[in-house]
Structure formats: structure tokens, C-alpha cells
MIVO-983210 format. One line per field, with one value per atom (N, C-alpha, C, O, CB): residue number from 0; residue in one letter; x, y, z. Coordinates in nm, 3 decimals. Each point is the difference from the previous one (the first is absolute). Glycine has a CB too. Example, Ala and Ser with C-alpha at 12.3 -4.5 7.8 and 13.67 -1.06 7.14 Angstrom:
BEGIN
num	c(0 / 0 / 0 / 0 / 0 / 1 / 1 / 1 / 1 / 1);
residu	c(A / A / A / A / A / S / S / S / S / S);
px	c(1.319 / -0.089 / 0.090 / 0.104 / -0.293 / 0.154 / 0.082 / -0.077 / 0.051 / 0.067);
py	c(-0.569 / 0.119 / 0.120 / -0.002 / -0.115 / 0.222 / 0.119 / 0.109 / 0.111 / -0.174);
pz	c(0.780 / 0.000 / 0.000 / 0.066 / 0.059 / -0.197 / 0.006 / 0.073 / 0.017 / -0.232);
This chain:
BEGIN
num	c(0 / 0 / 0 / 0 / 0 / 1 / 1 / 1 / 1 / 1 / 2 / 2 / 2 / 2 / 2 / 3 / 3 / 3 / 3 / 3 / 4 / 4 / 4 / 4 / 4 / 5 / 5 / 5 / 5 / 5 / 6 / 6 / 6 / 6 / 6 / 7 / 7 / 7 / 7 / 7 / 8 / 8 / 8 / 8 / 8 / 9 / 9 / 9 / 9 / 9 / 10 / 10 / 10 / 10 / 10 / 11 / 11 / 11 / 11 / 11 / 12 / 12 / 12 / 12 / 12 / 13 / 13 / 13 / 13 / 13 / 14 / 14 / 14 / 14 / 14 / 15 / 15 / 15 / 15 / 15 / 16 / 16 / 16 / 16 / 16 / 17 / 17 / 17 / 17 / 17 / 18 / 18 / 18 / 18 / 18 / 19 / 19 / 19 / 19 / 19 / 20 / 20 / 20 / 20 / 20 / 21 / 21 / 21 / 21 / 21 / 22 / 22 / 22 / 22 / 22 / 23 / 23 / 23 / 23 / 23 / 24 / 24 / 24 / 24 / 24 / 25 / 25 / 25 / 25 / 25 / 26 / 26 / 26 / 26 / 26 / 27 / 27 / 27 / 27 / 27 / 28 / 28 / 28 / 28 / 28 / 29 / 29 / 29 / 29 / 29 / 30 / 30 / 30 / 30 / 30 / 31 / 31 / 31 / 31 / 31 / 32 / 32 / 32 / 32 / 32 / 33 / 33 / 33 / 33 / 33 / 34 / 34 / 34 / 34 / 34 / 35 / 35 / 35 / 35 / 35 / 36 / 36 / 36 / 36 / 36 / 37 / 37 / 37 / 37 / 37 / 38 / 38 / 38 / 38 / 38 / 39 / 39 / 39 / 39 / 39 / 40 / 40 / 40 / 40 / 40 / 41 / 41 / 41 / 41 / 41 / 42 / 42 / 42 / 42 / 42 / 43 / 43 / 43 / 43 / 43 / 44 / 44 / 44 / 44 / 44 / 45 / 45 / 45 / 45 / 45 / 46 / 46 / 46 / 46 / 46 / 47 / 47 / 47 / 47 / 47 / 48 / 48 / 48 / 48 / 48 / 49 / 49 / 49 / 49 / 49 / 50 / 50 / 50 / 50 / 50 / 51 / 51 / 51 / 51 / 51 / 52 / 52 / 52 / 52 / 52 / 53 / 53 / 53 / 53 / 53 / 54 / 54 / 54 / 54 / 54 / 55 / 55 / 55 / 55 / 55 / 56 / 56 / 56 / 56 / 56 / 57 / 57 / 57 / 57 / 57 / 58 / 58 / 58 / 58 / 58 / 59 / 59 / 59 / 59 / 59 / 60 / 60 / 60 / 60 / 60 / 61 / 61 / 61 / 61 / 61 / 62 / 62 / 62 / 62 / 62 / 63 / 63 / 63 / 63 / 63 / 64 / 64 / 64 / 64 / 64 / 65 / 65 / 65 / 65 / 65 / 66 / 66 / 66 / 66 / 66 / 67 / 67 / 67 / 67 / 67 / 68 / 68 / 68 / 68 / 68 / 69 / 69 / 69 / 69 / 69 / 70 / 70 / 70 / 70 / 70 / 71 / 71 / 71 / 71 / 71 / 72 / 72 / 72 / 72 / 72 / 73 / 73 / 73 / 73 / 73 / 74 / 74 / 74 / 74 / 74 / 75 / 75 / 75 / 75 / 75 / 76 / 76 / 76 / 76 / 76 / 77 / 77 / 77 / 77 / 77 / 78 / 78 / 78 / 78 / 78 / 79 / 79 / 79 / 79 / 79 / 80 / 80 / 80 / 80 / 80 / 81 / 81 / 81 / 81 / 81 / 82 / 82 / 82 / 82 / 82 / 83 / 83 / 83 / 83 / 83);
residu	c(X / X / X / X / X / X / X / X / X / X / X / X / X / X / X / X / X / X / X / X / X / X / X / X / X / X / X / X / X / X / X / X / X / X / X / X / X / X / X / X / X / X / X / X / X / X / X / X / X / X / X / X / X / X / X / X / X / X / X / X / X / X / X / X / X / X / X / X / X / X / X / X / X / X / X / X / X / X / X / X / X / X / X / X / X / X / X / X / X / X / X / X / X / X / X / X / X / X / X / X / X / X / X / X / X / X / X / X / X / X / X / X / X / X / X / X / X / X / X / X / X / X / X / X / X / X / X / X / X / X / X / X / X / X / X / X / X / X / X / X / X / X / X / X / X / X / X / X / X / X / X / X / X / X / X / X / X / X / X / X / X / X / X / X / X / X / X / X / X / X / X / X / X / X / X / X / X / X / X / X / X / X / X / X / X / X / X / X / X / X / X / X / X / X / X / X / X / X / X / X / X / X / X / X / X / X / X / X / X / X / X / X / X / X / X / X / X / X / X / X / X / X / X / X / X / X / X / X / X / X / X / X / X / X / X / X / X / X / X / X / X / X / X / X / X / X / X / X / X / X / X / X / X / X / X / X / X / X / X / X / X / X / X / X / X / X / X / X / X / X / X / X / X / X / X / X / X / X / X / X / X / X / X / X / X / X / X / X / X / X / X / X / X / X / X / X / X / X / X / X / X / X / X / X / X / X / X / X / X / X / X / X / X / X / X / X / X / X / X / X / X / X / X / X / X / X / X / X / X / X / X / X / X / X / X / X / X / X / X / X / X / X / X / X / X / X / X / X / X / X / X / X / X / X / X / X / X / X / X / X / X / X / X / X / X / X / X / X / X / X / X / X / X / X / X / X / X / X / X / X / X / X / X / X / X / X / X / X / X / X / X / X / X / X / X / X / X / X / X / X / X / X / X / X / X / X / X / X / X / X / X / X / X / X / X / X / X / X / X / X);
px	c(7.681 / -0.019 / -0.150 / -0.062 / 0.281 / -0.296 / -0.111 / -0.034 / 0.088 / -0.017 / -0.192 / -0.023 / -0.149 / -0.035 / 0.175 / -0.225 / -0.105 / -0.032 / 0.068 / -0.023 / -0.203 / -0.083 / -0.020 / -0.019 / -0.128 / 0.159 / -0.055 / -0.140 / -0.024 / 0.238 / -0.330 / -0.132 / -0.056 / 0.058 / -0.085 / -0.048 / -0.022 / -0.043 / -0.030 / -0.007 / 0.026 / 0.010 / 0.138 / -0.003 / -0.280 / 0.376 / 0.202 / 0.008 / 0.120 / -0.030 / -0.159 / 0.076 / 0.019 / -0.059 / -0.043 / 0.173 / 0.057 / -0.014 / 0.015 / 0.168 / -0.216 / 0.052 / 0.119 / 0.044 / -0.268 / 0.277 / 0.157 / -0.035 / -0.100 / 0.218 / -0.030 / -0.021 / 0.031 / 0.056 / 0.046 / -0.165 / 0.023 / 0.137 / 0.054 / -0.278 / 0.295 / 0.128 / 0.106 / 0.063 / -0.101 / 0.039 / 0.013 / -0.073 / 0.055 / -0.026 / -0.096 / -0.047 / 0.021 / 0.001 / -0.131 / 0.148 / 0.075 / 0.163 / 0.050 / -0.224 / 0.226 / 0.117 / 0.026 / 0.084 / -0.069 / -0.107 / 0.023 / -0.065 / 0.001 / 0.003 / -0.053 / -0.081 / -0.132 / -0.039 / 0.249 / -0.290 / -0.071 / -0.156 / -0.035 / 0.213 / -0.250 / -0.168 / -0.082 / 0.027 / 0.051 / -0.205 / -0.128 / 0.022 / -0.022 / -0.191 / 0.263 / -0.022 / 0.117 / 0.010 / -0.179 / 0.269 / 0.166 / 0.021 / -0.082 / 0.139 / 0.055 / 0.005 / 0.134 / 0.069 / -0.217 / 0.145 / 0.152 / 0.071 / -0.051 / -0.059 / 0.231 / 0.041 / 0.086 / 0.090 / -0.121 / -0.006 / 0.053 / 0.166 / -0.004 / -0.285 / 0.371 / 0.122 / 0.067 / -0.006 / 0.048 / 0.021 / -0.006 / 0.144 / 0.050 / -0.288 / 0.325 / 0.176 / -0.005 / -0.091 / 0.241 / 0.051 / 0.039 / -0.015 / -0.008 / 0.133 / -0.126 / -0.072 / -0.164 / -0.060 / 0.293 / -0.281 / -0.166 / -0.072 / -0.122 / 0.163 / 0.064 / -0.096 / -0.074 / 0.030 / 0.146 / -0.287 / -0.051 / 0.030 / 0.015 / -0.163 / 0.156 / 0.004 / -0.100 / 0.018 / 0.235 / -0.354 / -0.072 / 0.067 / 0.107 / -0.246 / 0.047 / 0.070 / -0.111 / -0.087 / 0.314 / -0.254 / -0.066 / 0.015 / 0.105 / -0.110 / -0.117 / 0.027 / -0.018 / -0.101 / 0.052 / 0.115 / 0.024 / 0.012 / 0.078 / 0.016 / -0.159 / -0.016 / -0.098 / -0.021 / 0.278 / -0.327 / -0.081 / 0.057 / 0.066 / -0.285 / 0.186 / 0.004 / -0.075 / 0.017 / -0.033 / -0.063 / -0.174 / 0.079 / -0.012 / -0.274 / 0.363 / 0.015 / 0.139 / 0.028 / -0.053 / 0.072 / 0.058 / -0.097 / 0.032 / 0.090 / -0.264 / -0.063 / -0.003 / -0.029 / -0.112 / 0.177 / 0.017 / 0.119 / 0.047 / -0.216 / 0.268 / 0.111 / 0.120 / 0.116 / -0.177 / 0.013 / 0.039 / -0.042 / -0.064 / 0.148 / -0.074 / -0.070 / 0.039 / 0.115 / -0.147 / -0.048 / 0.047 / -0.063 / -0.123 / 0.183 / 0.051 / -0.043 / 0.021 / -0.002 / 0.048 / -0.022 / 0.020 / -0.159 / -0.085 / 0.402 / -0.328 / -0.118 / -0.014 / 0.070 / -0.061 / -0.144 / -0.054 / 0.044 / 0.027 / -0.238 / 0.212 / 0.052 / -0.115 / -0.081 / 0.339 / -0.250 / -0.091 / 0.039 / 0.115 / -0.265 / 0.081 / -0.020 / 0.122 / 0.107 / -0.410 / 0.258 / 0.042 / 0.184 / 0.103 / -0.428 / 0.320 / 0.155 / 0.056 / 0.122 / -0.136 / -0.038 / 0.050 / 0.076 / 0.118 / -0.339 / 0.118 / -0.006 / 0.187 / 0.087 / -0.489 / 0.352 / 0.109 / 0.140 / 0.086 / -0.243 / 0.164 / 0.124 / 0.047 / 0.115 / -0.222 / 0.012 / -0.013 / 0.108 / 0.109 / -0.402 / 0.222 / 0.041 / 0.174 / 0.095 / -0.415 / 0.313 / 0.163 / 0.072 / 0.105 / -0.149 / 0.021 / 0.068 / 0.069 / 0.120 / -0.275 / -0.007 / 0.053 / 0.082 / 0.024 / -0.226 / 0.221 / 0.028 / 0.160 / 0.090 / -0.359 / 0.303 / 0.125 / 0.053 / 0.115 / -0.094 / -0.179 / 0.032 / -0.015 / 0.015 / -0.091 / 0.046 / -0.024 / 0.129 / 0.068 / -0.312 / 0.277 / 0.093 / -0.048 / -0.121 / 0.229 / -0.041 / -0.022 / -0.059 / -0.043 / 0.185 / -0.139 / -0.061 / -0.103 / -0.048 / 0.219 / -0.241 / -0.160 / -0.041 / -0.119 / 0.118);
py	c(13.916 / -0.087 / -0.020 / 0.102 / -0.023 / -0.183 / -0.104 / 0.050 / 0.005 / -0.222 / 0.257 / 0.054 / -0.093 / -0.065 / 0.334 / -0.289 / -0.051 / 0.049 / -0.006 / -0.196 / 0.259 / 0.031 / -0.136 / -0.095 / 0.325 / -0.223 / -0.098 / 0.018 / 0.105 / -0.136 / -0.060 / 0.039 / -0.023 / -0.084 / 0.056 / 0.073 / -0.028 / -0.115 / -0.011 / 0.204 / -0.286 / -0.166 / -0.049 / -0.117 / 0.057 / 0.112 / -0.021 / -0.019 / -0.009 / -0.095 / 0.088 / -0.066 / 0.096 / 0.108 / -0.331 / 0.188 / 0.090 / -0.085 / -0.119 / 0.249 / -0.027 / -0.087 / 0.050 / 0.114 / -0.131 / -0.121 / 0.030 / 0.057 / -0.033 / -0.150 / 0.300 / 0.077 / -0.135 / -0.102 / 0.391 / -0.248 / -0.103 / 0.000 / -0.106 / 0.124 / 0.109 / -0.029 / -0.119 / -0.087 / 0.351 / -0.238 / -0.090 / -0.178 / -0.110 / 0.360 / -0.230 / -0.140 / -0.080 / -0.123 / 0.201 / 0.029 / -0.078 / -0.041 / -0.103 / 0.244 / -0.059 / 0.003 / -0.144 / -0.090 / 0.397 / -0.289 / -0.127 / -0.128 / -0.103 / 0.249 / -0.149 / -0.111 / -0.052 / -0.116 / 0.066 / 0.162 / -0.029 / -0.021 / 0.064 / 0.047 / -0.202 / -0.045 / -0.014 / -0.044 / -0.150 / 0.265 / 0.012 / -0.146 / -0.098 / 0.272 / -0.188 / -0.132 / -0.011 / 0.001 / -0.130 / 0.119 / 0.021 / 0.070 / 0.081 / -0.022 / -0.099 / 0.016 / 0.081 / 0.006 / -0.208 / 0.263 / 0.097 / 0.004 / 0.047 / 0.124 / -0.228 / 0.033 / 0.139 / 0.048 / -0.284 / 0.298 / 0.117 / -0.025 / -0.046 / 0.175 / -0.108 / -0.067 / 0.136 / 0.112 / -0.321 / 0.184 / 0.171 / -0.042 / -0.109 / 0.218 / 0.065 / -0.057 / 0.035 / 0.028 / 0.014 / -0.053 / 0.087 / 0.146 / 0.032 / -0.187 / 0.238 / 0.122 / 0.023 / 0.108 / 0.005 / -0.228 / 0.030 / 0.016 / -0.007 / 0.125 / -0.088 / 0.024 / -0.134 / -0.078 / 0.225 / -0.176 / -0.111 / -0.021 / 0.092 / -0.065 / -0.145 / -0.009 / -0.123 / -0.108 / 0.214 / -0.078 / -0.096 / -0.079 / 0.022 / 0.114 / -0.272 / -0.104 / -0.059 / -0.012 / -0.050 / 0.016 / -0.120 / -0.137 / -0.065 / 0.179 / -0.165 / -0.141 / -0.128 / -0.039 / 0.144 / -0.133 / -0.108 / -0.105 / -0.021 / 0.136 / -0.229 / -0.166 / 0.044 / 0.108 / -0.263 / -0.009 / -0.093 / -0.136 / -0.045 / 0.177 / -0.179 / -0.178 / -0.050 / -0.084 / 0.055 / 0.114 / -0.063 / 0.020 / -0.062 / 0.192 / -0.031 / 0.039 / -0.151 / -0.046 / 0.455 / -0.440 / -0.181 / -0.086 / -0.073 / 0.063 / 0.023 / -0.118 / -0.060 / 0.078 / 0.014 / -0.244 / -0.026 / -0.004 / -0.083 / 0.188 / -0.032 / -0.025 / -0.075 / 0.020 / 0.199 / -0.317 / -0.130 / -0.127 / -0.050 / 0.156 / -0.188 / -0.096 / -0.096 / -0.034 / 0.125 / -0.171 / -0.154 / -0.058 / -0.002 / 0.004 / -0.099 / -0.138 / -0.097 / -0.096 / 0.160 / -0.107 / -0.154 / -0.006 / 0.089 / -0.112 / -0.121 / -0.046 / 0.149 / 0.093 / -0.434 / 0.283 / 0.078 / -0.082 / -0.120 / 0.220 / -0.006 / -0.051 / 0.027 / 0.094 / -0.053 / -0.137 / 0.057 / 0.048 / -0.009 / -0.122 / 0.164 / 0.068 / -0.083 / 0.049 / 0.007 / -0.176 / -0.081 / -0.005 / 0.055 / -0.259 / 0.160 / 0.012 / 0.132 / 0.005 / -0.188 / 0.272 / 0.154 / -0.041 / 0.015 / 0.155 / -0.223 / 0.054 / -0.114 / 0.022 / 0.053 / -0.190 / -0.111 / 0.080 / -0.003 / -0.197 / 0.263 / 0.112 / 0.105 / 0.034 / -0.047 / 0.050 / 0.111 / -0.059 / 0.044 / 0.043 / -0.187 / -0.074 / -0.061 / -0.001 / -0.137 / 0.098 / -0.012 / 0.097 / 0.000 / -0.153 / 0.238 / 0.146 / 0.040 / 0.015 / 0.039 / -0.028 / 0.053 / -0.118 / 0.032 / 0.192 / -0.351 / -0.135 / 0.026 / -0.044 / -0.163 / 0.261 / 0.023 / -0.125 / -0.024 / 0.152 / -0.212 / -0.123 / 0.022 / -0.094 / -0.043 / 0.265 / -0.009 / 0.025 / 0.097 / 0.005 / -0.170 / 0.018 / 0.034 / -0.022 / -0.096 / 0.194 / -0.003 / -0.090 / 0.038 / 0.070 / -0.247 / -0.095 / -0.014 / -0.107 / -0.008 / 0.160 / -0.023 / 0.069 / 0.032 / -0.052);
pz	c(6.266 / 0.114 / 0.023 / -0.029 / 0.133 / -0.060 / 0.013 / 0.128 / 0.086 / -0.223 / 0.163 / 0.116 / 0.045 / -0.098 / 0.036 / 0.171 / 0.021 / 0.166 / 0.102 / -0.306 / 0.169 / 0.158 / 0.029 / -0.076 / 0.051 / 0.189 / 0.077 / 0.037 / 0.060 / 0.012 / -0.100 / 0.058 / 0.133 / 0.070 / -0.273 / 0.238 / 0.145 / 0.039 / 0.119 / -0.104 / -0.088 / 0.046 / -0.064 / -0.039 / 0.032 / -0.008 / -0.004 / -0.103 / -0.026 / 0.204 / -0.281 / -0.126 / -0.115 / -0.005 / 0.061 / -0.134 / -0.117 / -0.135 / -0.028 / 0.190 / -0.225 / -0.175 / -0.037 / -0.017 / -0.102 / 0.109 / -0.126 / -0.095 / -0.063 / 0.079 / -0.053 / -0.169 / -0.065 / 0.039 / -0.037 / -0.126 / -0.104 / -0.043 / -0.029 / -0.047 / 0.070 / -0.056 / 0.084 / -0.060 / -0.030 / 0.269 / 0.068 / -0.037 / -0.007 / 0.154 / -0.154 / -0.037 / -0.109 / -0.013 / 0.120 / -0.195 / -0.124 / 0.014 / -0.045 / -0.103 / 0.203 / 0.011 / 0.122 / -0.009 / -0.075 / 0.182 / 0.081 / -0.067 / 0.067 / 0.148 / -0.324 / -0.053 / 0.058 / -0.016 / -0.043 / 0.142 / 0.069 / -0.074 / -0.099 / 0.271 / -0.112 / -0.089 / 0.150 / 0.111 / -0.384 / 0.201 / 0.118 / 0.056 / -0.071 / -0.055 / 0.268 / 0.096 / 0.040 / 0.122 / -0.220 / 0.039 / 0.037 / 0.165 / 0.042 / -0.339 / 0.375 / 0.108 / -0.052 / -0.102 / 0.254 / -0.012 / 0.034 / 0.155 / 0.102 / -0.285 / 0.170 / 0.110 / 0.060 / -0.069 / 0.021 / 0.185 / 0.004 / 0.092 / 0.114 / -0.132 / -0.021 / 0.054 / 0.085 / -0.050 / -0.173 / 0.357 / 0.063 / -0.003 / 0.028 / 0.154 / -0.246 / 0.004 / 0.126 / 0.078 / -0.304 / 0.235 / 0.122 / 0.046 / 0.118 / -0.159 / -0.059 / 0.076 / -0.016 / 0.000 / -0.037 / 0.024 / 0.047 / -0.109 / -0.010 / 0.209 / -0.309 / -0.151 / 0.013 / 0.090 / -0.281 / 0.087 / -0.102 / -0.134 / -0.081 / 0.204 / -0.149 / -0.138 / -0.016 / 0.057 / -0.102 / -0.037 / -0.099 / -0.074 / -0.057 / 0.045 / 0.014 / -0.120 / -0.042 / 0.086 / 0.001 / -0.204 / -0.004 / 0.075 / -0.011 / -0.171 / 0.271 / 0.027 / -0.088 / -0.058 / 0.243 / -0.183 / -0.132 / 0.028 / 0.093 / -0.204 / 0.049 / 0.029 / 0.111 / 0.055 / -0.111 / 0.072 / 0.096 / -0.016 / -0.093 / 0.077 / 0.109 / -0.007 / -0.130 / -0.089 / 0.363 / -0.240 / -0.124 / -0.140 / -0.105 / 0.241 / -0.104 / -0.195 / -0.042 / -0.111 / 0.108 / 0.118 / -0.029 / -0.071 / -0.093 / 0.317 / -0.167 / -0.042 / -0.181 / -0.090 / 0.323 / -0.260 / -0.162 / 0.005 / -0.078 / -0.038 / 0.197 / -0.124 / 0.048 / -0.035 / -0.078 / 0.205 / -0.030 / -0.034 / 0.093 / 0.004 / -0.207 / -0.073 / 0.047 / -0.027 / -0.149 / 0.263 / 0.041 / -0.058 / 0.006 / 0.179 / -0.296 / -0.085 / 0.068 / -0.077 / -0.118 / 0.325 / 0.050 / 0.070 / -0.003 / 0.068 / 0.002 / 0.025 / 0.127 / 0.040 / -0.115 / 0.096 / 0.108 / 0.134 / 0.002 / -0.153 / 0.269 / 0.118 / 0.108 / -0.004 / -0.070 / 0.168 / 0.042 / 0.149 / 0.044 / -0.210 / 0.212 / 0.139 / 0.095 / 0.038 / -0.067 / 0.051 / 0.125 / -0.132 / 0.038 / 0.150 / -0.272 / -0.020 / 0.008 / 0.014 / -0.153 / 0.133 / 0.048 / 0.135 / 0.033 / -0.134 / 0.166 / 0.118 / 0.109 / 0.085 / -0.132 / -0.048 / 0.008 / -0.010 / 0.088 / -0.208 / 0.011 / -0.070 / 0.092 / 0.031 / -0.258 / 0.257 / 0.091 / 0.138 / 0.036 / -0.132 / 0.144 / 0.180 / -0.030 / 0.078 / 0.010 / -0.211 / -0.041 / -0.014 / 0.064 / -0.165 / 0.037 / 0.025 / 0.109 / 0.022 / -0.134 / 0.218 / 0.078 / 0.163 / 0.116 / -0.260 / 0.073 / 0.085 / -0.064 / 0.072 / -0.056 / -0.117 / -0.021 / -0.116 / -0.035 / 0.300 / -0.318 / -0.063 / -0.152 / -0.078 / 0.282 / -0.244 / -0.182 / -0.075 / 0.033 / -0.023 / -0.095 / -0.134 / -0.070 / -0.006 / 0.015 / -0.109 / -0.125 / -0.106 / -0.109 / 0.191 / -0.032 / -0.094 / 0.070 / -0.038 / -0.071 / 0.195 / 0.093 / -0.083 / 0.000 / 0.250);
């Protein structure tokens, strides 16, 4: 079993065996999740928004702002189809 001191400014290092095992790399976040009887359990936090960015490829023209925004007022006017 993986043991770690807390220092007197709170923080701890994960043993390495822990970190491998969680897939963890210097910068990686962790969330501490508290069960029902009060234990913790660590996880890796995983995804961002940012790590989306690229990987959707839009090949049609560019749109701009004010037709966003046209799209948008139909939406929520209750007036867009599927063929808008």
C-alpha cells in the first residue's frame, strides 16, 4: 500500500506507483471525490473543453456573425427547421 506525508503548506506527492497506475503526467489534475462514509477516492480529471478544439472540420462557407445571430433569434422564435 502507497502511503504519502502531507507538508506543512497541504500538499503531497503521489508515489509513482500510484501515478502510473492512474496514468498520471507532471500538470494533470485530480479530483478528490468524498463517498458515503467520508472516505476519498482520487481520480484522474479528464477532458477540457480546450482538448475539443480541431476536431470538428467545417468544409461549408464561412458564416458570419450577424447570420449566427439571425439562426440563433429563429430558434429561439420557435421558427427553425431543419432545412434553415
Amino acid at each position: 500500500m502507497a502511503t504519502a506525508a502531507v507538508t506543512s503548506k497541504g500538499q503531497i506527492t503521489i508515489p509513482l506507483e500510484v501515478r502510473k497506475k492512474l496514468g498520471l503526467k507532471p500538470g494533470d489534475r485530480v479530483r478528490f471525490i468524498e463517498g458515503e462514509n467520508g472516505e476519498f477516492v482520487i481520480k484522474p480529471k479528464t477532458g477540457s473543453i480546450m482538448d475539443m478544439e480541431g476536431i470538428v472540420h467545417w468544409t461549408g462557407k464561412p458564416v458570419t456573425i450577424e447570420e449566427m445571430n439571425e439562426t440563433i433569434a429563429k430558434g429561439w422564435a420557435g421558427e427553425l427547421t431543419y432545412e434553415d
